[in-house]
N, CA and C of each residue as an Amber inpcrd file, in Angstrom:
protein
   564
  11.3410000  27.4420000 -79.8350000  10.1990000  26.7450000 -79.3590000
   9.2430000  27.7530000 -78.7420000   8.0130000  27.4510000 -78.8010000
   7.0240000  28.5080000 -78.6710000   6.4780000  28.0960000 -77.6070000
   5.6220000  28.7460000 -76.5990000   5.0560000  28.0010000 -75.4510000
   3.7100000  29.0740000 -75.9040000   2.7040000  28.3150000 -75.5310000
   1.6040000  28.7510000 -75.6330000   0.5520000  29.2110000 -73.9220000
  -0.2040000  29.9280000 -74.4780000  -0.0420000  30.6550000 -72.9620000
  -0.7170000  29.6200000 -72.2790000  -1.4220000  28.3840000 -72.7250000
  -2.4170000  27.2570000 -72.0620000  -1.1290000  26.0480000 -71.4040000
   0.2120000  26.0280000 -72.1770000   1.3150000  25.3310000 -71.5400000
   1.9290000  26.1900000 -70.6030000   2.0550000  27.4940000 -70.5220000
   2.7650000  28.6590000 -69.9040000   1.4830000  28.2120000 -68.4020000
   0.5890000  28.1490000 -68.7740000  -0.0780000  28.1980000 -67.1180000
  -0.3290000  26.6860000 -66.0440000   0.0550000  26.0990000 -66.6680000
  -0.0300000  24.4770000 -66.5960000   1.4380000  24.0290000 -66.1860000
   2.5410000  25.1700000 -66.7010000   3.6490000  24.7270000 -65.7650000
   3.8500000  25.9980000 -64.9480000   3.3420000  26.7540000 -64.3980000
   2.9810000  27.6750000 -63.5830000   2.3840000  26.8310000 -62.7190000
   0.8590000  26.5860000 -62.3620000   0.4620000  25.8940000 -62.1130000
   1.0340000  24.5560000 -61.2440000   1.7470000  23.4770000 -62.2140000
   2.4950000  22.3520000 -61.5330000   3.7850000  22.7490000 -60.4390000
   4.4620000  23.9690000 -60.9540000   5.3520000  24.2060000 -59.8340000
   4.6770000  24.9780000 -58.7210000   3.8280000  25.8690000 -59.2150000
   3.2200000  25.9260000 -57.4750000   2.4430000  24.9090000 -56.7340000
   2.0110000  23.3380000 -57.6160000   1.5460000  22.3470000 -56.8960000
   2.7410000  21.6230000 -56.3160000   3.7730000  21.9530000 -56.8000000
   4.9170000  21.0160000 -56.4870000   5.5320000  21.4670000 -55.0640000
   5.5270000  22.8140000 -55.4590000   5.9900000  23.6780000 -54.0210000
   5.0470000  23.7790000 -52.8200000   3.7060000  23.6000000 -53.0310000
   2.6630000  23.4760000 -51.8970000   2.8850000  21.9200000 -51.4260000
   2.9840000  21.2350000 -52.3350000   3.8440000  20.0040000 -51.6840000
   4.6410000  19.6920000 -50.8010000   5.6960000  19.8660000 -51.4250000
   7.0690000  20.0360000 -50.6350000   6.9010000  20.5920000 -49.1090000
   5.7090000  22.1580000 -48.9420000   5.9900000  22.7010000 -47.8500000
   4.5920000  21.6750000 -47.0780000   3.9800000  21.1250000 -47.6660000
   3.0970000  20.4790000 -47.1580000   3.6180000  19.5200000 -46.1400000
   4.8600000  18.5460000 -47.0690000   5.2170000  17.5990000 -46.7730000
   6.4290000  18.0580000 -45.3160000   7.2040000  19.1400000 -45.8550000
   7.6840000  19.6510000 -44.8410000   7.1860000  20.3110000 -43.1690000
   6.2480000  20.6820000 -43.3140000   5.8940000  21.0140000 -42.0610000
   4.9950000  20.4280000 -41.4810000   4.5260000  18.9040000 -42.9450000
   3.7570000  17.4800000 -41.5810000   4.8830000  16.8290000 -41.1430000
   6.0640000  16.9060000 -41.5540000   7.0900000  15.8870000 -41.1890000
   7.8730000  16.7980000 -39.6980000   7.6360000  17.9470000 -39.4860000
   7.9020000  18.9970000 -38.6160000   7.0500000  18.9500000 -37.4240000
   5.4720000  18.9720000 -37.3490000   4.5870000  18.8480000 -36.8020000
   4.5380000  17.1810000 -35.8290000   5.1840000  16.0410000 -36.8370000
   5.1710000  15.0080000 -35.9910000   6.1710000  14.6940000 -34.9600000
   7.5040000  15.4200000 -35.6660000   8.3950000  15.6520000 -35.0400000
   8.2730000  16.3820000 -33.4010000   7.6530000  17.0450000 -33.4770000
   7.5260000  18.0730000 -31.9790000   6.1490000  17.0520000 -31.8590000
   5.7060000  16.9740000 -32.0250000   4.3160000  16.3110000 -31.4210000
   5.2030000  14.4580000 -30.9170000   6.2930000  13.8780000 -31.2040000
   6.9240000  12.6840000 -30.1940000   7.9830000  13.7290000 -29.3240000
   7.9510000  15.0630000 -29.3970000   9.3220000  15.7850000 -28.4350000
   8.4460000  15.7580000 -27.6040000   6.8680000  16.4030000 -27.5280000
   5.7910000  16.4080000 -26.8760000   5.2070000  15.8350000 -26.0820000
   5.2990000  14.6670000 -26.4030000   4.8020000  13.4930000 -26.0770000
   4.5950000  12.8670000 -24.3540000   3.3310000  12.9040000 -24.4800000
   3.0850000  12.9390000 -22.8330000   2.6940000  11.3020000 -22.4450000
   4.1070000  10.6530000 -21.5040000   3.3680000   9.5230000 -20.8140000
   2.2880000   9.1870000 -20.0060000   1.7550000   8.2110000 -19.8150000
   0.1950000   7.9250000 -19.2150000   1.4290000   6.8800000 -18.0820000
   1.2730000   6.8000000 -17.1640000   1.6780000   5.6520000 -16.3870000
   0.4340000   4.8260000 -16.2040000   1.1520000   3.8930000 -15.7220000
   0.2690000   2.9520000 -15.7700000  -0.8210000   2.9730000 -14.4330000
  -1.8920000   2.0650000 -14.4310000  -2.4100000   1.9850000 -13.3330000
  -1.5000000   2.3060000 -11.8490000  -2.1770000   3.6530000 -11.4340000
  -1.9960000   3.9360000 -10.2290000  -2.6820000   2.9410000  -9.1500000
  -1.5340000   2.5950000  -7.9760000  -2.2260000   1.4860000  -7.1130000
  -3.0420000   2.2960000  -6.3480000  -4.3610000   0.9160000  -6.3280000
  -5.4670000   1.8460000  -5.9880000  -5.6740000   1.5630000  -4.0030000
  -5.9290000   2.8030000  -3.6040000  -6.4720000   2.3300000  -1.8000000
  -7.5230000   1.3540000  -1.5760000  -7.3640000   0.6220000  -0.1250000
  -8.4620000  -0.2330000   0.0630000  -8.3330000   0.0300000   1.2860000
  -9.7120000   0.4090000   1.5940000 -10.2820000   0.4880000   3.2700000
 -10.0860000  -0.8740000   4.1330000  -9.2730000  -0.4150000   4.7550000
  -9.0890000  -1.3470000   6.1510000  -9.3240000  -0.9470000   7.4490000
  -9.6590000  -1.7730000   8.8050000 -10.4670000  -1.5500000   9.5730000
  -8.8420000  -1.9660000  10.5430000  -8.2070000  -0.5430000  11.3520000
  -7.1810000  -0.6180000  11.9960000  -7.7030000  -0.5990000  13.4200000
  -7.2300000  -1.7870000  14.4480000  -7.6900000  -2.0300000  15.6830000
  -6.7730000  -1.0530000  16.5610000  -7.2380000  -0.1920000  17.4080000
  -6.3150000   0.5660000  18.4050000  -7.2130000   0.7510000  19.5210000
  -6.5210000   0.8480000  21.1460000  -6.9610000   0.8090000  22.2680000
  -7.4200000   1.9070000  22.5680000  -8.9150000   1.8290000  23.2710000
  -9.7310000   3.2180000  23.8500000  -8.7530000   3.9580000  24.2880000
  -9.2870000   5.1720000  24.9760000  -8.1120000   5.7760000  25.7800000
  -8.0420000   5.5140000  27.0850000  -8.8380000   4.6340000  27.7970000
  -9.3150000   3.8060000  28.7330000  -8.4460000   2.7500000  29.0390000
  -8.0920000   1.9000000  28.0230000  -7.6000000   0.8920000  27.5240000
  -7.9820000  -0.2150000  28.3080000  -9.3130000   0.1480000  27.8560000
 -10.3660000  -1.2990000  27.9210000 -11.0070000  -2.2400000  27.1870000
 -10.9450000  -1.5470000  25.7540000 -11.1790000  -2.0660000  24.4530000
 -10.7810000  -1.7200000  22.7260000 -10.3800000  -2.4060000  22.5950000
 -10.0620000  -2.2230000  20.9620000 -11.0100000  -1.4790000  20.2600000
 -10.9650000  -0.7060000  19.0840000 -12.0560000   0.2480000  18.4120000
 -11.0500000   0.1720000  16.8480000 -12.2510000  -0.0450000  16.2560000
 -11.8860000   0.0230000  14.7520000 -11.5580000   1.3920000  13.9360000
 -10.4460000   1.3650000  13.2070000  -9.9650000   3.0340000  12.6770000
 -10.4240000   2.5300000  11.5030000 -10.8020000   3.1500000  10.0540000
 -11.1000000   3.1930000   9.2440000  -9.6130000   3.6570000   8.6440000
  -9.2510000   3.3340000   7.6320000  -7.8520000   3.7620000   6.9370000
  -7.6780000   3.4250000   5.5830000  -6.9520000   3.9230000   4.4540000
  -7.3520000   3.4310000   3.4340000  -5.4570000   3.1610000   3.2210000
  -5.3790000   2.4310000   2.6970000  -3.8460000   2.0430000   2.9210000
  -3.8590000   1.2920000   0.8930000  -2.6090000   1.6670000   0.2540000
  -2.4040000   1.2830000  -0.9010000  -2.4050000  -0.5290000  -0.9310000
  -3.4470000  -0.9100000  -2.2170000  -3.4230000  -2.2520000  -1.5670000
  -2.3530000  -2.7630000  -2.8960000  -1.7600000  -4.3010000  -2.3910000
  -1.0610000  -5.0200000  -2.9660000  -1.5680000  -6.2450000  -3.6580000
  -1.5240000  -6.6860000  -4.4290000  -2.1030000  -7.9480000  -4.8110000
  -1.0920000  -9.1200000  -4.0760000  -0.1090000  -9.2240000  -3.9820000
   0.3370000  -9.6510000  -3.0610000   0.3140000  -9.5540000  -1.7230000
  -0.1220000 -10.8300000  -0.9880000  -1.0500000 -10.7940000   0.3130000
   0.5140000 -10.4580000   2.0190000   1.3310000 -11.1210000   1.5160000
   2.4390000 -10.1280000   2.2980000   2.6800000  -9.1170000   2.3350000
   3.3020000  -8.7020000   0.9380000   3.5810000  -6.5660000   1.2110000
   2.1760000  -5.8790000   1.7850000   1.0590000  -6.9450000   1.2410000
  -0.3580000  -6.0720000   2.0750000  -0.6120000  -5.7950000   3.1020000
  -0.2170000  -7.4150000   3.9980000   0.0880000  -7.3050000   5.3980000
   0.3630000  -6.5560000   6.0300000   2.0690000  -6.5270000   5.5450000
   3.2830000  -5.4210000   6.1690000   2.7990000  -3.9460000   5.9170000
   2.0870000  -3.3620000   5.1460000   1.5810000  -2.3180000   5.0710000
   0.8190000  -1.7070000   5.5350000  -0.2480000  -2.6290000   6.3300000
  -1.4060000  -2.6820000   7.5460000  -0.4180000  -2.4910000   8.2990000
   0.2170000  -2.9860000   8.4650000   1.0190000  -3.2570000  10.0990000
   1.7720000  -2.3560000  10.2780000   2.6510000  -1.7180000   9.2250000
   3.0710000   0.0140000   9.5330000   2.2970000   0.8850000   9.6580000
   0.9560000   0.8550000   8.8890000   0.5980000   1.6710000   9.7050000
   0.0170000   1.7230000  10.5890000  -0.5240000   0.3390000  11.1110000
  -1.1030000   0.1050000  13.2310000   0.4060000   0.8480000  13.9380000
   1.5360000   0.6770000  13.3620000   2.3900000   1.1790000  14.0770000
   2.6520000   2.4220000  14.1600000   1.9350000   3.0330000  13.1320000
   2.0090000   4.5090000  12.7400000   1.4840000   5.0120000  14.2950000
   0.1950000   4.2410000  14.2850000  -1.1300000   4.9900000  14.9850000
  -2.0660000   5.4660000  14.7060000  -3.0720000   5.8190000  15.3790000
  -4.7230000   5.7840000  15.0050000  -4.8540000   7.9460000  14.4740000
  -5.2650000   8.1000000  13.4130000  -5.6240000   9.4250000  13.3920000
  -6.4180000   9.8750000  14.4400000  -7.2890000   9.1180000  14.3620000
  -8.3780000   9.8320000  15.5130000  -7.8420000   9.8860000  16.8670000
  -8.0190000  10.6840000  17.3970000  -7.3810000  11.3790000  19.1200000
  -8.1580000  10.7710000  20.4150000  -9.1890000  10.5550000  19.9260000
  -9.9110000   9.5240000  20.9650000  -9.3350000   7.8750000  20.9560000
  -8.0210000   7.5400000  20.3520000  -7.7810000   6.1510000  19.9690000
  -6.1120000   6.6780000  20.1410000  -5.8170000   4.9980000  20.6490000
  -4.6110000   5.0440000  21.1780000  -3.7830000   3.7780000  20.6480000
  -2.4330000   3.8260000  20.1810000  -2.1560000   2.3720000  20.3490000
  -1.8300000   2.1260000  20.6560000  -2.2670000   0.2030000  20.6920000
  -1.7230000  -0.6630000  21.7050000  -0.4870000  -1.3970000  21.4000000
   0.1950000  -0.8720000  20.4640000   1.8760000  -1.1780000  20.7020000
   2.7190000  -0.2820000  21.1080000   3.5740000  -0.6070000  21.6750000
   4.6750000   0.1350000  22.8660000   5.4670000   0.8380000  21.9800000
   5.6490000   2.1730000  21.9250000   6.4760000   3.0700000  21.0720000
   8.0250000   2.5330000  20.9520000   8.3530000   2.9890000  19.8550000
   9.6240000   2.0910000  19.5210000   9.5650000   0.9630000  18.5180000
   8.2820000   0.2700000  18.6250000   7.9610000  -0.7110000  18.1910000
   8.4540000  -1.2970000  16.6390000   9.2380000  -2.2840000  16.1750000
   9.2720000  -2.1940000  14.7870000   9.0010000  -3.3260000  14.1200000
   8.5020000  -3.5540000  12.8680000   8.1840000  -5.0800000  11.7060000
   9.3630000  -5.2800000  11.4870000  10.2750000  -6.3170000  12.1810000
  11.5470000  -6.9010000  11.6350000  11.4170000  -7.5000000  10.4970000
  10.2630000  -8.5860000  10.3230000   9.9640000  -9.4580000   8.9060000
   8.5760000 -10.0390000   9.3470000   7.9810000 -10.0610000   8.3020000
   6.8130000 -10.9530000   8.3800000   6.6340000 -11.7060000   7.0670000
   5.8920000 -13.0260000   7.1830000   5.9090000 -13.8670000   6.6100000
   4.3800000 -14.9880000   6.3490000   3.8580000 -15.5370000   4.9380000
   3.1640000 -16.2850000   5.4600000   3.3400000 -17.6350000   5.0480000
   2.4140000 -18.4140000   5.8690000   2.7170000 -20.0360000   5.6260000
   1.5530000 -20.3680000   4.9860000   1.8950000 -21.7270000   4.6270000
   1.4130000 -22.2740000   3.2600000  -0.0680000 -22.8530000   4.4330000
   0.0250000 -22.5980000   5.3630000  -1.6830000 -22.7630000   5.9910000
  -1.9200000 -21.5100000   7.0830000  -1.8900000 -20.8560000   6.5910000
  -2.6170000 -19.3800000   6.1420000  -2.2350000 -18.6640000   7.7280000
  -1.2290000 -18.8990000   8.6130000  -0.9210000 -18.3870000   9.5140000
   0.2280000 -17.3200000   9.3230000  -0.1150000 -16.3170000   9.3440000
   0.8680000 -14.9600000   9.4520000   1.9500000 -15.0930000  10.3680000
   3.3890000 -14.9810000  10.3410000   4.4700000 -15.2360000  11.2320000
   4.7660000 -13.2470000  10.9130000   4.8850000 -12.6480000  12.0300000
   5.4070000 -11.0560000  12.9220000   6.2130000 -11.3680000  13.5580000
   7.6190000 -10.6360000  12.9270000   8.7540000 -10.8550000  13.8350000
   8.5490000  -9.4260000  14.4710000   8.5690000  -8.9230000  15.8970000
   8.8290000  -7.4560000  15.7920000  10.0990000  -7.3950000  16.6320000
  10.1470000  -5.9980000  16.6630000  11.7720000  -5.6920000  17.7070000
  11.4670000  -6.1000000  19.2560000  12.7030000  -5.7820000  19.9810000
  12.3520000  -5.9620000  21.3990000  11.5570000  -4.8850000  22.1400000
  11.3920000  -3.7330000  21.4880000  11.0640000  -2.6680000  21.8530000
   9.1930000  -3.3270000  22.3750000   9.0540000  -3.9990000  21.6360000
   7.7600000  -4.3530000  21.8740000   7.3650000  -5.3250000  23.0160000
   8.1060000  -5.8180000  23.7970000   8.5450000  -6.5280000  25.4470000
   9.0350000  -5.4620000  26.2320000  10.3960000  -4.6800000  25.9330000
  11.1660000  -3.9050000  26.3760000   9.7090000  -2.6510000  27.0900000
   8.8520000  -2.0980000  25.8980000   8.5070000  -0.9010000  26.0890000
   6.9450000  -0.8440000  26.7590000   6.4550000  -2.3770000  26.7720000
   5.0810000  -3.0790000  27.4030000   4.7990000  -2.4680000  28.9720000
   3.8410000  -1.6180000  28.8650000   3.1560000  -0.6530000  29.9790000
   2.9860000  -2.4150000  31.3710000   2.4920000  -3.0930000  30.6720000
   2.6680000  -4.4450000  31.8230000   0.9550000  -4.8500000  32.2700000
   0.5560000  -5.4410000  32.7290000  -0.5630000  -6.2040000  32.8140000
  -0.8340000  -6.7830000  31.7290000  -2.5200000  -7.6480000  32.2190000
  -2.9680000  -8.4610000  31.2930000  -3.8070000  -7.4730000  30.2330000
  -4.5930000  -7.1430000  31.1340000  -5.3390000  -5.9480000  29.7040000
  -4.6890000  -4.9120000  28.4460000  -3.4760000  -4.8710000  29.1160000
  -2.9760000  -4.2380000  28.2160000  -2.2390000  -5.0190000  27.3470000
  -1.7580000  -6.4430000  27.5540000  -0.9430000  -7.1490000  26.9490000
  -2.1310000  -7.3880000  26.1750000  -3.2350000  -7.4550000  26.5890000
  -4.4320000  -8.6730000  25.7180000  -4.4280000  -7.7450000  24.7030000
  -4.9020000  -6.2830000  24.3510000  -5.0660000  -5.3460000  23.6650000
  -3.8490000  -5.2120000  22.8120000  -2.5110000  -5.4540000  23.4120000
  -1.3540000  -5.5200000  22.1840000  -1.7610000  -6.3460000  21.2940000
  -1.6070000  -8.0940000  21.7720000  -1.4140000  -8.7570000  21.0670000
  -2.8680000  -8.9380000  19.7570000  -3.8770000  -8.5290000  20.5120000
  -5.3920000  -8.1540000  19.3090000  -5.2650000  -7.3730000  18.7810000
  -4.8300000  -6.2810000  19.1240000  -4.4960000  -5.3360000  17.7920000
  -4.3920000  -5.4250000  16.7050000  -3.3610000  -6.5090000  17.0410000
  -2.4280000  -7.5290000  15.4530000  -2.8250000  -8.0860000  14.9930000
  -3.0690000  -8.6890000  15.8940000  -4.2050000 -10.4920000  15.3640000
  -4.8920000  -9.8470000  14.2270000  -6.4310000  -9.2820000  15.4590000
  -7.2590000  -8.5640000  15.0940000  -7.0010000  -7.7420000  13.5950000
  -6.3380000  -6.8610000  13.1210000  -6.2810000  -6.0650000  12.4830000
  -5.9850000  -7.0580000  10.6910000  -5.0130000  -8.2730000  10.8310000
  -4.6930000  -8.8050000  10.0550000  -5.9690000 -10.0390000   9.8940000
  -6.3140000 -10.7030000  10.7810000  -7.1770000 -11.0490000  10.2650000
  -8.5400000 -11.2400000   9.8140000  -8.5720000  -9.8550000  10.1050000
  -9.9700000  -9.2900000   9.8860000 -10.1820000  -8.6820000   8.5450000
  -8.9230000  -8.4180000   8.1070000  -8.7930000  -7.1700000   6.7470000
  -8.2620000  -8.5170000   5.8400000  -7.7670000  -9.6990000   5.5520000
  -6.7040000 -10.4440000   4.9040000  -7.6130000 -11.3330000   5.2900000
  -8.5670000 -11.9140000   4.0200000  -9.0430000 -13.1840000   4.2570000
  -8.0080000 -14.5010000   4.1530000  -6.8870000 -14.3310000   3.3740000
  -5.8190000 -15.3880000   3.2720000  -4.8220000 -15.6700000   4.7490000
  -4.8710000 -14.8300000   5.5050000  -4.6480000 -15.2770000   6.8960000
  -5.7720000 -15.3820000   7.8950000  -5.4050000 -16.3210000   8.3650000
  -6.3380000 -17.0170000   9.1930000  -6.1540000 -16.9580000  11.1680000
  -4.7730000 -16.7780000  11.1500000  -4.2080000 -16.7730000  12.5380000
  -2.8300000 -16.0550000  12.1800000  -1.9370000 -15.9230000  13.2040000
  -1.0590000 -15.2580000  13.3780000   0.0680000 -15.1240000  14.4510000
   1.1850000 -15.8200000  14.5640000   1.8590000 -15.8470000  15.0960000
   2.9410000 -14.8520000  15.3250000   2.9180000 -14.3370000  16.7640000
   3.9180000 -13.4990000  16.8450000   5.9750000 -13.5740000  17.5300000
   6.3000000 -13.5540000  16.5410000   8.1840000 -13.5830000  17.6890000
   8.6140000 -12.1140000  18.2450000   9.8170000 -12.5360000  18.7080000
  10.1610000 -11.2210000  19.1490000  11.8770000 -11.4750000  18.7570000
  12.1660000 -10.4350000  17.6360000  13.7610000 -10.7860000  17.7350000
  14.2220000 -11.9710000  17.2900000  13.2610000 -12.6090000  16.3590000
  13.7620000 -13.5450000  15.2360000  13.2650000 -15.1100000  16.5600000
  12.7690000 -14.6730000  17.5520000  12.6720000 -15.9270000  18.7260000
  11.2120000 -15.8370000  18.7870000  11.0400000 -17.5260000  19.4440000
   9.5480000 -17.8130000  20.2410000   9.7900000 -17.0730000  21.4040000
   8.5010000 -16.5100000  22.0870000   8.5300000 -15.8420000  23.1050000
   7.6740000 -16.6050000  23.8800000   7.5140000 -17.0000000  25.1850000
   6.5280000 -17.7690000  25.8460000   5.2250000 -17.1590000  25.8880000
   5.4720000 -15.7160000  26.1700000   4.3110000 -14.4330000  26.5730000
   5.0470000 -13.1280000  26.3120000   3.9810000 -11.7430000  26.0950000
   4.7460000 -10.6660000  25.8620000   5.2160000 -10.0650000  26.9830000
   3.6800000 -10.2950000  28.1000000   4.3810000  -9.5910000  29.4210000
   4.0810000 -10.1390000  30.9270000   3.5400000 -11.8330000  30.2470000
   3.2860000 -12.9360000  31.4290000   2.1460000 -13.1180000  31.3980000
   1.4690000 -13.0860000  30.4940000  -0.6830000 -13.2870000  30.6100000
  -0.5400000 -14.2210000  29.2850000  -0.3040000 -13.8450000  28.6520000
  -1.0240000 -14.4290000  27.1990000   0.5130000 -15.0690000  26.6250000
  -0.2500000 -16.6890000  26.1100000   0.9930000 -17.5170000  25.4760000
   1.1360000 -17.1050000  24.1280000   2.2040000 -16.8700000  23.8280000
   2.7090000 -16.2230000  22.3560000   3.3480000 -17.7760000  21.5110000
   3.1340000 -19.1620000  22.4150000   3.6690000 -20.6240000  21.6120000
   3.4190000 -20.8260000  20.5040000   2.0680000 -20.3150000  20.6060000
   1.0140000 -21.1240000  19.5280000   0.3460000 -20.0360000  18.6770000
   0.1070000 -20.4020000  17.3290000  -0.4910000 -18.8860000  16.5440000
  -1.9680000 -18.7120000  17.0250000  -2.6450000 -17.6500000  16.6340000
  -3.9220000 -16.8110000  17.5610000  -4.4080000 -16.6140000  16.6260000
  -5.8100000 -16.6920000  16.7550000  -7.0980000 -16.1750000  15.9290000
  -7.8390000 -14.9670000  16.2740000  -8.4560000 -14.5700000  15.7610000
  -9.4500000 -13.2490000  16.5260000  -9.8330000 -13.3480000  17.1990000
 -10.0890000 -12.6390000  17.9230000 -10.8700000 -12.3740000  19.6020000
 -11.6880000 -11.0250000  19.2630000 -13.0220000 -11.2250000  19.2400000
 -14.1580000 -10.2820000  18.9000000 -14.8340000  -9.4640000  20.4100000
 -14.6640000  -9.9150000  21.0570000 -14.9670000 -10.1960000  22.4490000
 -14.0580000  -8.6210000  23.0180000 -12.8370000  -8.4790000  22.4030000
 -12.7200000  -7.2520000  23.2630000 -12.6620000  -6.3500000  22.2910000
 -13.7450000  -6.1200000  21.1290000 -13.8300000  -5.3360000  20.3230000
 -14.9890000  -4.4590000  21.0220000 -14.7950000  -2.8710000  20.9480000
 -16.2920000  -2.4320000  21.3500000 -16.9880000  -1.3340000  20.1820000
């Protein structure tokens, strides 16, 4: 059988199309391979901060003063709460601002009700560790109030316990029976 040099280049030809193939096919099937080893996750929406306005006592402790803070917000209006409220317990960055809860202080549980009153259980540390008078009790208990329902339009008032209990008062001035609304009055 004779091959003619126009068939001689035509299967020349097809096997080097066949073989540019093959390595074609081989090193896209290589390339996708390391490109999923590669493979970089996106997470999802990072939770984003929301400026809240944290109440803490002059250094006077004659009036409440608003901290600016940006605290991770929750769409859920409890963990949001509780997250304000660690950090009023944290304390105020700024050095001219003090707070008005008694060191030690801790969020046992908080909770809300189906008519928009915030229930704060805190530790005893927060009776136990109370500097004592009215001004200073008034400035504890606004802090809280204050801070939650000023930032949390879904609470409205706010009731505080101590130790899973009703407390009459924190340190004999102010009735802790009944839940509390804002008091603007000793904001300065």
């Amino acid at each position: 059988m004779k091959f003619s040099k126009k068939t001689a280049f035509i299967s020349i030809l097809s096997i080097i199309m066949i073989f540019g193939a093959v390595v074609f096919f081989l090193n896209t099937d290589k390339d996708s391979k390391q490109k999923k080893s590669y493979k970089i996750e996106i997470p999802e929406k990072q939770a984003e901060g929301k400026e809240v306005f944290l109440y803490f006592a002059n250094l006077d402790n004659s009036a409440l003063e608003a901290e600016k803070q940006k605290i991770i917000f929750n769409s859920d209006t409890r963990k949001f709460a509780q997250s304000i409220i660690e950090a009023l317990l944290k304390g105020p960055a700024n050095k001219s601002l003090m707070s008005a809860l008694p060191e030690g202080t801790k969020l046992l549980s908080l909770y809300i009700q189906d008519n928009l009153i915030a229930v704060l259980d805190f530790s005893e540390e927060i009776r136990e560790n109370h500097p004592g008078g009215s001004q200073a009790e008034i400035l504890t208990i606004y802090s809280i109030v204050n801070t939650l329902t000023l930032n949390i339009e879904e609470i409205k008032e706010v009731k505080i316990l101590i130790n899973g209990n009703e407390a009459e008062t924190l340190a004999g001035h102010i009735a802790l029976s009944f839940p509390l609304k804002e008091n603007l009055t000793i904001v300065k």
